[in-house]
VOFITOR-172012 format. One record per residue: residue number from 1; residue in one letter; x, y, z of N, C-alpha, C, O in turn. Coordinates in Angstrom, 3 decimals, decimal comma. Layout:
# VOFITOR-172012
[atom NUM 'A' [X Y Z] [X Y Z] [X Y Z] [X Y Z]]
...
//
This chain:
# VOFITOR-172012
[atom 1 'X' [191,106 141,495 -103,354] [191,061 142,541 -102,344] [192,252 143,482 -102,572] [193,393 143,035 -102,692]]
[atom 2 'X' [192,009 144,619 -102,621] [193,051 145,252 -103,572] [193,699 146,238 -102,098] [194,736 146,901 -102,089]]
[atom 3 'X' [192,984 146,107 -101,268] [193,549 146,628 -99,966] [194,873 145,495 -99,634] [196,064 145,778 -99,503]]
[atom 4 'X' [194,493 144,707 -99,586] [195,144 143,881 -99,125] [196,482 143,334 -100,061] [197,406 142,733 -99,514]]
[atom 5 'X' [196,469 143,657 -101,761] [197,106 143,769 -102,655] [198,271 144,961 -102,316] [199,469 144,690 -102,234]]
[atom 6 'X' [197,932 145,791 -102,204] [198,675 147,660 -101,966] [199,221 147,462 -100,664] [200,233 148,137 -100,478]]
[atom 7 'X' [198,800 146,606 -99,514] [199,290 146,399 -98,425] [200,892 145,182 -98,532] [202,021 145,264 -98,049]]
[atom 8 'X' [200,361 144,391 -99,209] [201,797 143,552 -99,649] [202,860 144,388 -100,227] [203,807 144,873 -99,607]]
[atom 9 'X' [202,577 144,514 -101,599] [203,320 145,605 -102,132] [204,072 146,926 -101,204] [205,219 147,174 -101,576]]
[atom 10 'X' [203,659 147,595 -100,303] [204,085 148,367 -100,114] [204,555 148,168 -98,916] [205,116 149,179 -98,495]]
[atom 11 'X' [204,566 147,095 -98,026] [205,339 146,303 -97,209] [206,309 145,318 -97,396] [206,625 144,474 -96,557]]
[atom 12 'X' [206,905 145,481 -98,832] [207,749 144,491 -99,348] [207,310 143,494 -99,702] [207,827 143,100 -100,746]]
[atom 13 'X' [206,186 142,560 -99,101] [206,308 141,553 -98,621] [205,996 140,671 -100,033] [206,238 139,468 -99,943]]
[atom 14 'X' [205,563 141,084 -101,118] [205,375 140,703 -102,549] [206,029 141,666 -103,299] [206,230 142,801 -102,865]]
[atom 15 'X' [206,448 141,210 -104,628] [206,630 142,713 -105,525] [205,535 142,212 -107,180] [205,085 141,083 -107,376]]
[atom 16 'X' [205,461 142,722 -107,578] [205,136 143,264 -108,921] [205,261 142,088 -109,745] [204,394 141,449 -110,342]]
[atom 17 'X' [207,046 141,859 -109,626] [207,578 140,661 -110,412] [207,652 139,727 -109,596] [208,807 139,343 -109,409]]
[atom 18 'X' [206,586 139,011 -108,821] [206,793 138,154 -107,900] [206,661 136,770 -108,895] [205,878 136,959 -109,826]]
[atom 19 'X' [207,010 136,011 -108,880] [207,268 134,632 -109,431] [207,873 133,714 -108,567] [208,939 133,724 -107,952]]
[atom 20 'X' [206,649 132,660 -108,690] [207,185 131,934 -107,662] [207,951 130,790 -108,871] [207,257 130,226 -109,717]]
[atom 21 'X' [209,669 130,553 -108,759] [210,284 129,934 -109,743] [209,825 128,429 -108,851] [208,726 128,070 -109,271]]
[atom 22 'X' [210,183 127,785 -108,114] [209,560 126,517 -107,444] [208,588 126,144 -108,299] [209,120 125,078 -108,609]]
[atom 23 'X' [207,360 126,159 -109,082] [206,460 125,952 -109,972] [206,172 127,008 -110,672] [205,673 128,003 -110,148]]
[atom 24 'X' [206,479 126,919 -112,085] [206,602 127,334 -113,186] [205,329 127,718 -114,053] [205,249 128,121 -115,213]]
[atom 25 'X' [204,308 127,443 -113,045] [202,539 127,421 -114,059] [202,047 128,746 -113,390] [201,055 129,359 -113,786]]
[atom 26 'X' [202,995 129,213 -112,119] [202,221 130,644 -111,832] [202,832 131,609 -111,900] [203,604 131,892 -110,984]]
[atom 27 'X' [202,718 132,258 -112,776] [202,441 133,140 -113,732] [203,120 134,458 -112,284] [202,910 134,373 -111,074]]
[atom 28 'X' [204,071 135,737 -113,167] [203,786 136,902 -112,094] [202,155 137,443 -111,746] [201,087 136,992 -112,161]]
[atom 29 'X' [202,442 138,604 -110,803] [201,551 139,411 -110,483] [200,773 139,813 -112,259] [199,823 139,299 -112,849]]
[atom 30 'X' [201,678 140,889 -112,620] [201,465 141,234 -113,962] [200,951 140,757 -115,041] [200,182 141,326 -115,815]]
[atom 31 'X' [201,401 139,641 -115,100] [200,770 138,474 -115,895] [199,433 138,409 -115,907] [198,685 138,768 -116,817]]
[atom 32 'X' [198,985 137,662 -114,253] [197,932 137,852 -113,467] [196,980 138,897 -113,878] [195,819 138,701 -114,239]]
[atom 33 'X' [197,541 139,937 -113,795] [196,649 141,198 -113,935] [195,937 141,493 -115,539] [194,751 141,640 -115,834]]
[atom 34 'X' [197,080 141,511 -116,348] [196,979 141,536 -117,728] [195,920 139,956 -118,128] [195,017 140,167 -118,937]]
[atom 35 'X' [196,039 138,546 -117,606] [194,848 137,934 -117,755] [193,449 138,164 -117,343] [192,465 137,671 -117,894]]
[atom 36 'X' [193,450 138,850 -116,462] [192,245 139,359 -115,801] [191,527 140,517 -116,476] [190,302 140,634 -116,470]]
[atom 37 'X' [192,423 141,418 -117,095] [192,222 142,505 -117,566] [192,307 143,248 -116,172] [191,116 143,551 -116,231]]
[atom 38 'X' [192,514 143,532 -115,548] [192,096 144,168 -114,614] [193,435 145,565 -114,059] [194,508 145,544 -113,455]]
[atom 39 'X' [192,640 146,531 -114,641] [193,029 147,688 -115,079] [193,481 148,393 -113,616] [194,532 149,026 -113,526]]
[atom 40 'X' [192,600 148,216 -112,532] [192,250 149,171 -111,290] [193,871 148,166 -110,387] [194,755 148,763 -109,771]]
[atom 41 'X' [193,828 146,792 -110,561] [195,382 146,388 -110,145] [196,845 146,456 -110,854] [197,904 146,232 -110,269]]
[atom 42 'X' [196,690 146,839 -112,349] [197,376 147,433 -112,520] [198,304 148,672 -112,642] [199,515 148,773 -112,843]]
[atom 43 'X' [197,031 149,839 -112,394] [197,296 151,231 -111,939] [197,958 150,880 -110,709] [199,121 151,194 -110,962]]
[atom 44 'X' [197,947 150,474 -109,664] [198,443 149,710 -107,991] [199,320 149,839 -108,509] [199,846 150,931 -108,723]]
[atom 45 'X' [199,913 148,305 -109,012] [201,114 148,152 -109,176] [201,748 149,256 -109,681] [202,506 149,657 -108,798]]
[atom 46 'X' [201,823 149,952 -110,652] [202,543 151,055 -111,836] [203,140 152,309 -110,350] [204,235 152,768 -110,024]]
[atom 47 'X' [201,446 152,471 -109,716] [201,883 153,997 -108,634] [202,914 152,980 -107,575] [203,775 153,645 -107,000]]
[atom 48 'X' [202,927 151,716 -107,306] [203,666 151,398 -105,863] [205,537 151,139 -106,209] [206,547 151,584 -105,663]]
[atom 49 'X' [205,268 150,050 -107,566] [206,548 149,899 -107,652] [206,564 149,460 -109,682] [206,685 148,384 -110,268]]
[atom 50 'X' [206,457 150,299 -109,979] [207,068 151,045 -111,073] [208,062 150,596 -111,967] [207,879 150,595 -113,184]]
[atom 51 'X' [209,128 150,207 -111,419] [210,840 150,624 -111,680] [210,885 148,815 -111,653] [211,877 148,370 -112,231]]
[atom 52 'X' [209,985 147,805 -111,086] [210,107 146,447 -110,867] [209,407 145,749 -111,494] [209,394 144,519 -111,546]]
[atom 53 'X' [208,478 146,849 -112,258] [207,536 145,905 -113,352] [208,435 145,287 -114,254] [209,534 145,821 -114,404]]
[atom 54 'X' [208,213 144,447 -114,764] [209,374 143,055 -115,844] [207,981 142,443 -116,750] [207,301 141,473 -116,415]]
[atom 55 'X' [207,751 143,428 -118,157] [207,237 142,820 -119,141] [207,934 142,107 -120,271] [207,624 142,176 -121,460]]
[atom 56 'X' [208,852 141,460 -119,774] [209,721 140,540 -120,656] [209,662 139,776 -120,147] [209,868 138,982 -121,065]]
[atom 57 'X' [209,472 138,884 -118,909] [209,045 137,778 -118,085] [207,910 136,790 -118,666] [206,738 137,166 -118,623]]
[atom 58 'X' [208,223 135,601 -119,178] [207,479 135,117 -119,734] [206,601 133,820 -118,814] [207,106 133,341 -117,799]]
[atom 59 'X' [205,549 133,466 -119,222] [204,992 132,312 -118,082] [205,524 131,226 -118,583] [206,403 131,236 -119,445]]
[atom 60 'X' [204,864 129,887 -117,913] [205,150 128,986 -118,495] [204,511 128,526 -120,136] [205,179 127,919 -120,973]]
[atom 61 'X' [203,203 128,942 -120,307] [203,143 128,890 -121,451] [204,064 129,818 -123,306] [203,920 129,834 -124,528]]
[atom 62 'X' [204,782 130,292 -122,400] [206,043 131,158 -123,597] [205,438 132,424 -123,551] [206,191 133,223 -124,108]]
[atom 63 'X' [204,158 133,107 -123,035] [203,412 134,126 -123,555] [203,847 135,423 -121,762] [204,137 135,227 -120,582]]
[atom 64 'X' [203,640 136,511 -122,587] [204,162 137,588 -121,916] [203,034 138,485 -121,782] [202,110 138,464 -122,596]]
[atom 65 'X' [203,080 139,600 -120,378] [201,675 140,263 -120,348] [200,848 141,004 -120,973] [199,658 141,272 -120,808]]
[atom 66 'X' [202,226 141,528 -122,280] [201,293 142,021 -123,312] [200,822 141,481 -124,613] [200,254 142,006 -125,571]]
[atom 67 'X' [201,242 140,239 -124,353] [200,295 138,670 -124,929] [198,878 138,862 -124,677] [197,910 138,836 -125,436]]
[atom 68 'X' [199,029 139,134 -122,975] [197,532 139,001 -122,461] [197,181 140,266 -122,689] [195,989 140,031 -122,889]]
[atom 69 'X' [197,251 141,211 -122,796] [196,759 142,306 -123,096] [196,177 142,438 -124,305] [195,175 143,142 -124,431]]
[atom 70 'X' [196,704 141,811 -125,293] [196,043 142,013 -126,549] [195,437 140,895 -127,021] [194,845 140,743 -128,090]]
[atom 71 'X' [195,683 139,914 -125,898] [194,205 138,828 -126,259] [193,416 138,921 -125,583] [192,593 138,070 -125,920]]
[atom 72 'X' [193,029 139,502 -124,661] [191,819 140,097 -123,687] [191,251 141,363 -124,355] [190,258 142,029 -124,063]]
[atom 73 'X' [192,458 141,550 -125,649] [191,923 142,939 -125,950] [191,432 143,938 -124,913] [190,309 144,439 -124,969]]
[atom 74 'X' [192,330 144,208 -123,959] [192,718 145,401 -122,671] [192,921 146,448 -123,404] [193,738 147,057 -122,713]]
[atom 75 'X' [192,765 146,996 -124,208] [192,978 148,555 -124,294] [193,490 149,517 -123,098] [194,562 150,119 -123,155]]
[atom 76 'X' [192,848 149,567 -122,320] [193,125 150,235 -120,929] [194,332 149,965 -120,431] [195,048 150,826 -119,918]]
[atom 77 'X' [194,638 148,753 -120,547] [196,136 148,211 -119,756] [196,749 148,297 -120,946] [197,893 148,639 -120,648]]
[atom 78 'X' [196,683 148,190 -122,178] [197,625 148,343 -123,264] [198,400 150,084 -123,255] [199,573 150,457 -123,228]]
[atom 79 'X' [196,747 151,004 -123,299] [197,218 152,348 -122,932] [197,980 152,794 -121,763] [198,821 153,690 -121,822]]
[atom 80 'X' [197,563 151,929 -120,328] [198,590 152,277 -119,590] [200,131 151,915 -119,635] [200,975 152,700 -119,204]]
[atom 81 'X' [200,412 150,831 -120,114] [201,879 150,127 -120,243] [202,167 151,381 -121,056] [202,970 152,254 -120,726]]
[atom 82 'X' [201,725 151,375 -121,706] [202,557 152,334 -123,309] [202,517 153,921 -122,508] [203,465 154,694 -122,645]]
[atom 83 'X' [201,688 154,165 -121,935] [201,896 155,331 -121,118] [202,910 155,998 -120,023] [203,226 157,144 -119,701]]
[atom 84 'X' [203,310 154,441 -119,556] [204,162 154,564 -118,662] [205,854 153,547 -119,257] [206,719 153,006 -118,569]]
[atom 85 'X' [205,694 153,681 -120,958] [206,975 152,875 -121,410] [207,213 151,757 -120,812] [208,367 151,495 -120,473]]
[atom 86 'X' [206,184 150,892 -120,569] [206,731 149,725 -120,285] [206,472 148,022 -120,979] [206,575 146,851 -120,615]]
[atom 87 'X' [206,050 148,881 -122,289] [206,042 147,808 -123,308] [207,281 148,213 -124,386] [207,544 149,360 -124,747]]
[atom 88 'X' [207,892 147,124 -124,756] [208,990 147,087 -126,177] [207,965 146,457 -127,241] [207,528 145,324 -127,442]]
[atom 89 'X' [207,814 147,517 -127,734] [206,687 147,040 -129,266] [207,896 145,642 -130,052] [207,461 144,670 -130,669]]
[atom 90 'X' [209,298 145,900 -129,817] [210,198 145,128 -131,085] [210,118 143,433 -130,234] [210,339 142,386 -130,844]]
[atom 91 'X' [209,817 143,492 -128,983] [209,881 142,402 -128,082] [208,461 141,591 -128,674] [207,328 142,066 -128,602]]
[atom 92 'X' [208,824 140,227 -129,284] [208,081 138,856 -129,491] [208,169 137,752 -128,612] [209,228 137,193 -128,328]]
[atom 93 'X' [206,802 137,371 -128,086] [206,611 136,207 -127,817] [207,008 135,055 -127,860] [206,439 134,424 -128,751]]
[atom 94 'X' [207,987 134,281 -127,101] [208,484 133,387 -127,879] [207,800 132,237 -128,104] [208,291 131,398 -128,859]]
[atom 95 'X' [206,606 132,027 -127,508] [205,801 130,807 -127,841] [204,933 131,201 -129,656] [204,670 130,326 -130,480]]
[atom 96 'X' [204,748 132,233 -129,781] [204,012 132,850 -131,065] [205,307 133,213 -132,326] [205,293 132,881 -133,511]]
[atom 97 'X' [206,370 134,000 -131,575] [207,523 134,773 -132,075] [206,267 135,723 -132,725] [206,558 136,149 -133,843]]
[atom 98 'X' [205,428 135,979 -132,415] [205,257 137,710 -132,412] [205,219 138,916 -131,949] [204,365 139,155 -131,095]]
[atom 99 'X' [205,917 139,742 -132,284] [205,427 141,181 -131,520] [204,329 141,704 -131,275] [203,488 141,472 -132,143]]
[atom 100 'X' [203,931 142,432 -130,288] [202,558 142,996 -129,820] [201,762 143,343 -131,075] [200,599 143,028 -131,328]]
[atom 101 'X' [202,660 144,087 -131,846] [201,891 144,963 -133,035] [201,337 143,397 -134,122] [200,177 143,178 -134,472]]
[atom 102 'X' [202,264 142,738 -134,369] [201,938 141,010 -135,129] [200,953 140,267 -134,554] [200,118 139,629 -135,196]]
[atom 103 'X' [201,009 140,318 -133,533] [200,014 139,948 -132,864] [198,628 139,999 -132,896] [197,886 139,018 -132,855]]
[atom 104 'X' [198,145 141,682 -133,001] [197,228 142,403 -132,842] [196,502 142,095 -134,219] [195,378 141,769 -134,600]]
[atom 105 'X' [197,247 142,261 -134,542] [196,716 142,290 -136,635] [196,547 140,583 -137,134] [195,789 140,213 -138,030]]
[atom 106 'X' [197,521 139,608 -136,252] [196,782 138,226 -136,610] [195,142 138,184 -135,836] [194,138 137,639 -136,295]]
[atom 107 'X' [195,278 138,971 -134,495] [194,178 138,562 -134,281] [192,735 139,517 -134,762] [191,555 139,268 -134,513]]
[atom 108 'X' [193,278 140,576 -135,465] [192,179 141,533 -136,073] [191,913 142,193 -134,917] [190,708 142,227 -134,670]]
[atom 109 'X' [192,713 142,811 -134,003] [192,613 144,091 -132,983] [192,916 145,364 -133,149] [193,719 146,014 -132,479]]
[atom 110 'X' [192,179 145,776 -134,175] [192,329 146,854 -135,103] [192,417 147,784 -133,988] [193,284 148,603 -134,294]]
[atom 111 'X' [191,811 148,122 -132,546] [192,143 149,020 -131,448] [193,629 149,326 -130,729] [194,166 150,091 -129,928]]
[atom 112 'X' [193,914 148,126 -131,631] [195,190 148,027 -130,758] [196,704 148,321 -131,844] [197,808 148,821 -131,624]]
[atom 113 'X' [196,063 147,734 -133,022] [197,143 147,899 -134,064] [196,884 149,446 -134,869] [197,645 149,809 -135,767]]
//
């Protein structure tokens, strides 16, 4: 419910980089979003709070959201991060140690590489 998403967010009451550290298997918002693919909650986040997105935040599995982005093969969310500078192409995975661009090309995401 994405009403109800934009309503947290913009009442403080969650942010962007919400992580709950207490258990370590859930993943941020971002994360979240970038597994889902889901393009229409990530535009949300980008217009509400911007400046708090943290794509260097890794889950518990070592992998980061533009991990998930280019294994969902998101184009859309790949173009928006990069649109709004908030991917470091030189930044690797530390569960893979690859970069987005290493990444893309092990997995043959020629859209993306």
């Amino acid at each position: 419910d994405y009403a109800t998403v934009l309503y947290l967010l913009t009442q403080k009451k969650v942010t962007a980089a919400t992580v709950n550290y207490a258990e370590r298997t859930r993943p941020s918002l971002l994360i979240t979003c970038c597994q889902r693919s889901d393009l229409k909650l990530l535009q949300l986040m980008i217009k509400v709070e911007k400046d708090k997105l943290k794509t260097d935040h890794e889950d518990a599995e070592g992998h980061r959201a533009t991990w998930y982005v280019i294994e969902n093969n998101f184009i859309d969310g790949l173009q928006t991060l990069l649109e709004h500078k908030l991917i470091d192409p030189n930044l690797h995975d530390t569960k893979t140690s690859f970069t987005p661009v290493l990444q893309a090309i092990e997995k043959k995401r020629t859209e993306v590489s």
